[in-house]
N, CA, C and O atoms as a Tinker XYZ file with bonds, in Angstrom:
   256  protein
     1  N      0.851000   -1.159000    0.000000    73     2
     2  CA     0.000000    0.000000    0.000000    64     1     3
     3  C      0.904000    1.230000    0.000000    63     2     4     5
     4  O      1.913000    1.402000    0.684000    81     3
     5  N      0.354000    2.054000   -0.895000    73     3     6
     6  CA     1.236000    3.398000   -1.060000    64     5     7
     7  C      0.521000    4.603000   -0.494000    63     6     8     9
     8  O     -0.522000    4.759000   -1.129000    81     7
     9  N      0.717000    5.825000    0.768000    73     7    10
    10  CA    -0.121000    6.553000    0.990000    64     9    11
    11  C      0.828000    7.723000    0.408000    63    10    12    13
    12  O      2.058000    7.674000    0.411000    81    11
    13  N      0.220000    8.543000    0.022000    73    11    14
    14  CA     0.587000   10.250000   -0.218000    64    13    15
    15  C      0.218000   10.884000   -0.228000    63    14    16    17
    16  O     -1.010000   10.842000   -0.306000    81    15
    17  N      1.086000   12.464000   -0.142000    73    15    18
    18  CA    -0.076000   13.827000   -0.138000    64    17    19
    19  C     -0.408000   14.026000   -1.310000    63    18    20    21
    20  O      0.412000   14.235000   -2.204000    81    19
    21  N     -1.461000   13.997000   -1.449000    73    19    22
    22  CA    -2.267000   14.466000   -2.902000    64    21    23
    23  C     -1.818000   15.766000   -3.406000    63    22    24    25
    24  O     -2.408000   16.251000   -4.371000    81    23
    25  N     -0.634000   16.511000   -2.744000    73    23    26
    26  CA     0.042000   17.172000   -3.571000    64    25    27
    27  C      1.303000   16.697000   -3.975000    63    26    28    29
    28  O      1.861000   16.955000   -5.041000    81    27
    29  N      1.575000   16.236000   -3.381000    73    27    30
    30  CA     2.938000   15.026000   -3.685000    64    29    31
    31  C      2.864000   15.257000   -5.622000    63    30    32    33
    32  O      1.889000   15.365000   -6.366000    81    31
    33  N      4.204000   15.261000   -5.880000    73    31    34
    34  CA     4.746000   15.583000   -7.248000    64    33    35
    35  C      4.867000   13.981000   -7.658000    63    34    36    37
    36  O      5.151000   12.992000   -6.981000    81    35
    37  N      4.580000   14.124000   -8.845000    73    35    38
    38  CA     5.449000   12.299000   -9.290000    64    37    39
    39  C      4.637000   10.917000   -8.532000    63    38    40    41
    40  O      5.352000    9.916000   -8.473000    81    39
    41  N      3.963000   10.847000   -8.255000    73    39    42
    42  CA     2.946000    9.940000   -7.578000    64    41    43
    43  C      2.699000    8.930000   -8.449000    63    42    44    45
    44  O      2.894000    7.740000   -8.202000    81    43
    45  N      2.166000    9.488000   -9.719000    73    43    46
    46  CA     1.742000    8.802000  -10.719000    64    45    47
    47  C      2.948000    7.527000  -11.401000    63    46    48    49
    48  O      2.700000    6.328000  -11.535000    81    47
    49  N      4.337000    8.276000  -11.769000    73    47    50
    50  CA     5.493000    8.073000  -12.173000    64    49    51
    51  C      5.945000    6.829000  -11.549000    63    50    52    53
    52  O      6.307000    5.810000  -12.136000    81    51
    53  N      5.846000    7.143000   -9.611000    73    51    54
    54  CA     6.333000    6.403000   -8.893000    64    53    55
    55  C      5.323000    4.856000   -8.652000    63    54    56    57
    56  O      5.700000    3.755000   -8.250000    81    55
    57  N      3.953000    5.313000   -9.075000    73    55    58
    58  CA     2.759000    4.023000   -8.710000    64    57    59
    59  C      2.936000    3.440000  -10.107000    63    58    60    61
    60  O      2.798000    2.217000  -10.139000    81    59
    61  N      3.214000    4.037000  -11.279000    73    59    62
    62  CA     3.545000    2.983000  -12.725000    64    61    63
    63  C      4.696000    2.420000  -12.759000    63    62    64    65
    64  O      4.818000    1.518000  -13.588000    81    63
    65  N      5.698000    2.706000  -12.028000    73    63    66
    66  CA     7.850000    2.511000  -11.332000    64    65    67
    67  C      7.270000    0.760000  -10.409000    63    66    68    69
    68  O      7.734000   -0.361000  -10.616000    81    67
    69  N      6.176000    1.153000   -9.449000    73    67    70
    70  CA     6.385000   -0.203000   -8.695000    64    69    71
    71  C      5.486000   -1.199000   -9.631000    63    70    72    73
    72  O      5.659000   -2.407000   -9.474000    81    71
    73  N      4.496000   -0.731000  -10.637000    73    71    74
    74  CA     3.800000   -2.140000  -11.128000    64    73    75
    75  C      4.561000   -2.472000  -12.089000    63    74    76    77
    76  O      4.584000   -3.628000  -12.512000    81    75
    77  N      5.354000   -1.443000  -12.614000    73    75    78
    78  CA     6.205000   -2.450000  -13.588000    64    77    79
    79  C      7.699000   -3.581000  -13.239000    63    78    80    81
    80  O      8.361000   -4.377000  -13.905000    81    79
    81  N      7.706000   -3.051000  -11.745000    73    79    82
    82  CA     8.831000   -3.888000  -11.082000    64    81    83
    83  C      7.920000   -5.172000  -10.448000    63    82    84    85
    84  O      8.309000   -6.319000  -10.229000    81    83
    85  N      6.676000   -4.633000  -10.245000    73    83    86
    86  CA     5.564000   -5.904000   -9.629000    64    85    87
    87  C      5.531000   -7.288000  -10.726000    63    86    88    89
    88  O      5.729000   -8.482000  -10.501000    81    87
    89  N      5.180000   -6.529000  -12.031000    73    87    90
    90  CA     4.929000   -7.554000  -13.445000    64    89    91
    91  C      6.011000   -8.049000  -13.594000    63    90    92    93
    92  O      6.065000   -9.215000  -13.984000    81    91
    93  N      7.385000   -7.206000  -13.291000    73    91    94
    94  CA     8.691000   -8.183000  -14.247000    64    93    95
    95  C      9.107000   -9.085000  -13.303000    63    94    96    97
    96  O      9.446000  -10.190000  -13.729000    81    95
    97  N      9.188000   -8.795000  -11.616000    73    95    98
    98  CA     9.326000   -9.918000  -10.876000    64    97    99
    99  C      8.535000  -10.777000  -10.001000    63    98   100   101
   100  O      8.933000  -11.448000   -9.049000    81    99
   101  N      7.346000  -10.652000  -10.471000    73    99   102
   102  CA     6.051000  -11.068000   -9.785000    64   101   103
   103  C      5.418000  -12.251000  -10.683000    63   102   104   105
   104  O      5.608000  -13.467000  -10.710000    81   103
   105  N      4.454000  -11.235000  -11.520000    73   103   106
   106  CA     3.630000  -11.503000  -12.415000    64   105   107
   107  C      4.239000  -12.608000  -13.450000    63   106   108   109
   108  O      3.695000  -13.677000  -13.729000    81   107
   109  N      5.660000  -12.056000  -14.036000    73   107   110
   110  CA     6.341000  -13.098000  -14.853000    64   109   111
   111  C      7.061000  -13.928000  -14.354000    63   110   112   113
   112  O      8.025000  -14.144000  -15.089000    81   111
   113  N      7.073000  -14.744000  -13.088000    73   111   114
   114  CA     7.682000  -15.300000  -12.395000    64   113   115
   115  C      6.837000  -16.549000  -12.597000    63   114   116   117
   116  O      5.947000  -16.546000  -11.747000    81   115
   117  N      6.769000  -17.557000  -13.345000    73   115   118
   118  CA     5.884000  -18.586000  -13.597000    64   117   119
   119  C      5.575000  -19.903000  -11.989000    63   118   120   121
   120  O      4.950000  -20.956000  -11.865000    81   119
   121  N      6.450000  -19.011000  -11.036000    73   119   122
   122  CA     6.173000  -19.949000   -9.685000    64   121   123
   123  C      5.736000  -19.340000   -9.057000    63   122   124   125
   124  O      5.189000  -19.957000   -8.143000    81   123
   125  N      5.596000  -17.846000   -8.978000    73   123   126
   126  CA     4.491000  -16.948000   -8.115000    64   125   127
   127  C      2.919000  -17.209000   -8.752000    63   126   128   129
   128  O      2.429000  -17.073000   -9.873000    81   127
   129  N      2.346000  -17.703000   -7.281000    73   127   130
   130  CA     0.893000  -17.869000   -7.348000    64   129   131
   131  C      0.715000  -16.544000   -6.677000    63   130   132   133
   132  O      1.457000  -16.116000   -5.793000    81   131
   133  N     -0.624000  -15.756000   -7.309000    73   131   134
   134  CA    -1.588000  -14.380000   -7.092000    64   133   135
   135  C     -1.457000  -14.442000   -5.801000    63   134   136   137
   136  O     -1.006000  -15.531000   -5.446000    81   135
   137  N     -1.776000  -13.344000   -4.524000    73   135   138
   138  CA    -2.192000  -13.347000   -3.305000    64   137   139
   139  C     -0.988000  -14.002000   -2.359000    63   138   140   141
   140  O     -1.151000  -14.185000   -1.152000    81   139
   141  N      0.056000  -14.281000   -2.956000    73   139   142
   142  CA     1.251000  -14.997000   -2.323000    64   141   143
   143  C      2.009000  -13.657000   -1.923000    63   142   144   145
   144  O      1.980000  -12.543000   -2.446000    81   143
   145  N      2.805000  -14.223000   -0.644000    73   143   146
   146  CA     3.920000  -12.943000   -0.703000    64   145   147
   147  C      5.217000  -13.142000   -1.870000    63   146   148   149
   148  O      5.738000  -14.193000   -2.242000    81   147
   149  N      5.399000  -12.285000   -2.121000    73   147   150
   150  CA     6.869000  -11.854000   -3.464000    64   149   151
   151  C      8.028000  -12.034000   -2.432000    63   150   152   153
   152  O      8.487000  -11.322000   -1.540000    81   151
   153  N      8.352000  -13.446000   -2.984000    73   151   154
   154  CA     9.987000  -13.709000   -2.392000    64   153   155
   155  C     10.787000  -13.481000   -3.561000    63   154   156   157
   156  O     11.094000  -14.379000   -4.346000    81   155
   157  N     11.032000  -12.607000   -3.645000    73   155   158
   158  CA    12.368000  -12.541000   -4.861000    64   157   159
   159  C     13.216000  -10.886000   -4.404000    63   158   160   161
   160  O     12.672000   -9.786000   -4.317000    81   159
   161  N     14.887000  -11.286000   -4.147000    73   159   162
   162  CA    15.499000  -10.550000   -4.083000    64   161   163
   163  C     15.994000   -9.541000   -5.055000    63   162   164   165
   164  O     16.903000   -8.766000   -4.757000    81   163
   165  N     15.492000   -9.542000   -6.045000    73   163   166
   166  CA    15.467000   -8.537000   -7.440000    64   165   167
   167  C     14.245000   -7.613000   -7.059000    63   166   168   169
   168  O     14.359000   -6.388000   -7.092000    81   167
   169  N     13.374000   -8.080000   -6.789000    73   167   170
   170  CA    11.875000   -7.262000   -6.450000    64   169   171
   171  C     12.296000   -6.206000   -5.535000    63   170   172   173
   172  O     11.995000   -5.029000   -5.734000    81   171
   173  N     12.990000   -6.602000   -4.530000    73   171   174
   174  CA    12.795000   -5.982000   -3.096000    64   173   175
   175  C     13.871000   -5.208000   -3.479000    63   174   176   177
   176  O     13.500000   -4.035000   -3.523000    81   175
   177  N     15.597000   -5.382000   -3.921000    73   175   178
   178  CA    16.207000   -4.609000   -4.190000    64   177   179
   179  C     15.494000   -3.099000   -5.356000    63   178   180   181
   180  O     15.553000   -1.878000   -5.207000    81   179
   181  N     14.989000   -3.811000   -6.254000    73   179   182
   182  CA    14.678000   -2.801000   -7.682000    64   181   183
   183  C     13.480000   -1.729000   -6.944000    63   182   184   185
   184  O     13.445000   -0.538000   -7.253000    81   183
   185  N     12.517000   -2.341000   -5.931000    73   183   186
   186  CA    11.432000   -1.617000   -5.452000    64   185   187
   187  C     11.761000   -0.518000   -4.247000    63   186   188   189
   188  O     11.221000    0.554000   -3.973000    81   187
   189  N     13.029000   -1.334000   -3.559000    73   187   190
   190  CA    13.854000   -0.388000   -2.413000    64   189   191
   191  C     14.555000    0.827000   -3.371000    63   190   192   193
   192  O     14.509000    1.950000   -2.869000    81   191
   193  N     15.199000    0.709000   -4.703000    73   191   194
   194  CA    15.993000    1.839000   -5.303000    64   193   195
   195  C     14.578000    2.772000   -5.867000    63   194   196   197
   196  O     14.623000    4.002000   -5.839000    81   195
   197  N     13.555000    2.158000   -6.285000    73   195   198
   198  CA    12.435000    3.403000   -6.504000    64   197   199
   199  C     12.025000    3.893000   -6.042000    63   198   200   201
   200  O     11.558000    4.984000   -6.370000    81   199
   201  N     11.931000    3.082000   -4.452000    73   199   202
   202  CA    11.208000    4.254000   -3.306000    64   201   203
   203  C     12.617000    5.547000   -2.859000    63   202   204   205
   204  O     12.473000    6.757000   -2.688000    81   203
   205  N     13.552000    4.945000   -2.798000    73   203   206
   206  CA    14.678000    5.647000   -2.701000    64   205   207
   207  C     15.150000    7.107000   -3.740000    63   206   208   209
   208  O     15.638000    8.128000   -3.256000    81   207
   209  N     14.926000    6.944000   -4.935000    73   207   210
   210  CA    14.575000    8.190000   -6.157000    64   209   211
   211  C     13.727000    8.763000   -5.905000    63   210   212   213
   212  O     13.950000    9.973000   -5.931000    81   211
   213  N     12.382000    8.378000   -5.545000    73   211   214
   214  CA    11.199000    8.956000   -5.082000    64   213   215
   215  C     11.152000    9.748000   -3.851000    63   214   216   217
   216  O     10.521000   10.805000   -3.849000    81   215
   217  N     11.745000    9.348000   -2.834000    73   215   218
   218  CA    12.331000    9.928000   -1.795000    64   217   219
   219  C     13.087000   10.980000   -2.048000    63   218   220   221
   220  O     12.694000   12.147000   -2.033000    81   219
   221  N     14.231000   10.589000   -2.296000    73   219   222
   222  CA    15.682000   12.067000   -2.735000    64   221   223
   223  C     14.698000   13.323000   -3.762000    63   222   224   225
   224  O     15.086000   14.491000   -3.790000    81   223
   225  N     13.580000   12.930000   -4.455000    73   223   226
   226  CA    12.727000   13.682000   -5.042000    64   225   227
   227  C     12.430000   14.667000   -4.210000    63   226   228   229
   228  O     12.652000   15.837000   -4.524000    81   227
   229  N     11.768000   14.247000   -2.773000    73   227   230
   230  CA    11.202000   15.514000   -1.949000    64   229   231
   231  C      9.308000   14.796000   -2.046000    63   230   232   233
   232  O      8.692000   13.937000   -2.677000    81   231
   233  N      9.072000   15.732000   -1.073000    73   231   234
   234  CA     7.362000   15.036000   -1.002000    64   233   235
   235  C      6.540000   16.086000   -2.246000    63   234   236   237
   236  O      5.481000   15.912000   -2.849000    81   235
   237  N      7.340000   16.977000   -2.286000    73   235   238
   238  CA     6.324000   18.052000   -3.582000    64   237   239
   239  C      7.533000   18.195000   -4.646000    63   238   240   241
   240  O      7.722000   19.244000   -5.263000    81   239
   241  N      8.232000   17.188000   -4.784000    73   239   242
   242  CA     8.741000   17.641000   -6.185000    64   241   243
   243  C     10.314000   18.342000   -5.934000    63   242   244   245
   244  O     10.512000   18.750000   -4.790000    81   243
   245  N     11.366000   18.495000   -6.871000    73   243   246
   246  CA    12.512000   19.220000   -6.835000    64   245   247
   247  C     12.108000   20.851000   -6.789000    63   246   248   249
   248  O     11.333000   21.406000   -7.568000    81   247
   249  N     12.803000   21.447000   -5.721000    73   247   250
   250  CA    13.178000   22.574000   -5.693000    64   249   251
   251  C     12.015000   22.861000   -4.557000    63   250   252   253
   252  O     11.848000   24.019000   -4.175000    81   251
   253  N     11.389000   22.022000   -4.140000    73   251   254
   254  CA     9.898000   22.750000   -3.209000    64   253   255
   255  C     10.669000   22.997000   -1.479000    63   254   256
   256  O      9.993000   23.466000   -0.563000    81   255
């Protein structure tokens, strides 16, 4: 679950950043069953460096 301030900059950027790290190590993972937890150390690293960009971003964006 992702919460933010609805002024928060890049929200959008950052919620299309984790489903496409969700699909490439989740979804295409032909041994992950739906509703399972995501054991894969590619996931957690690639999803830890986006929240991390997203972060160094600022909560409203560069320069706020």
């Amino acid at each position: 679950m992702v919460l933010a301030d609805p002024r928060q900059a890049g929200i959008d950027a950052l919620l299309r950043k984790i489903y496409e790290i969700y699909s490439d190590y989740a979804l295409k993972n032909p041994f992950y069953s739906l509703e399972m937890p995501i054991r894969c150390e590619l996931f957690d690293q690639n999803l830890k460096l986006a929240l991390e960009v997203a972060e160094k971003a600022g909560p409203f964006g560069p320069g706020s």
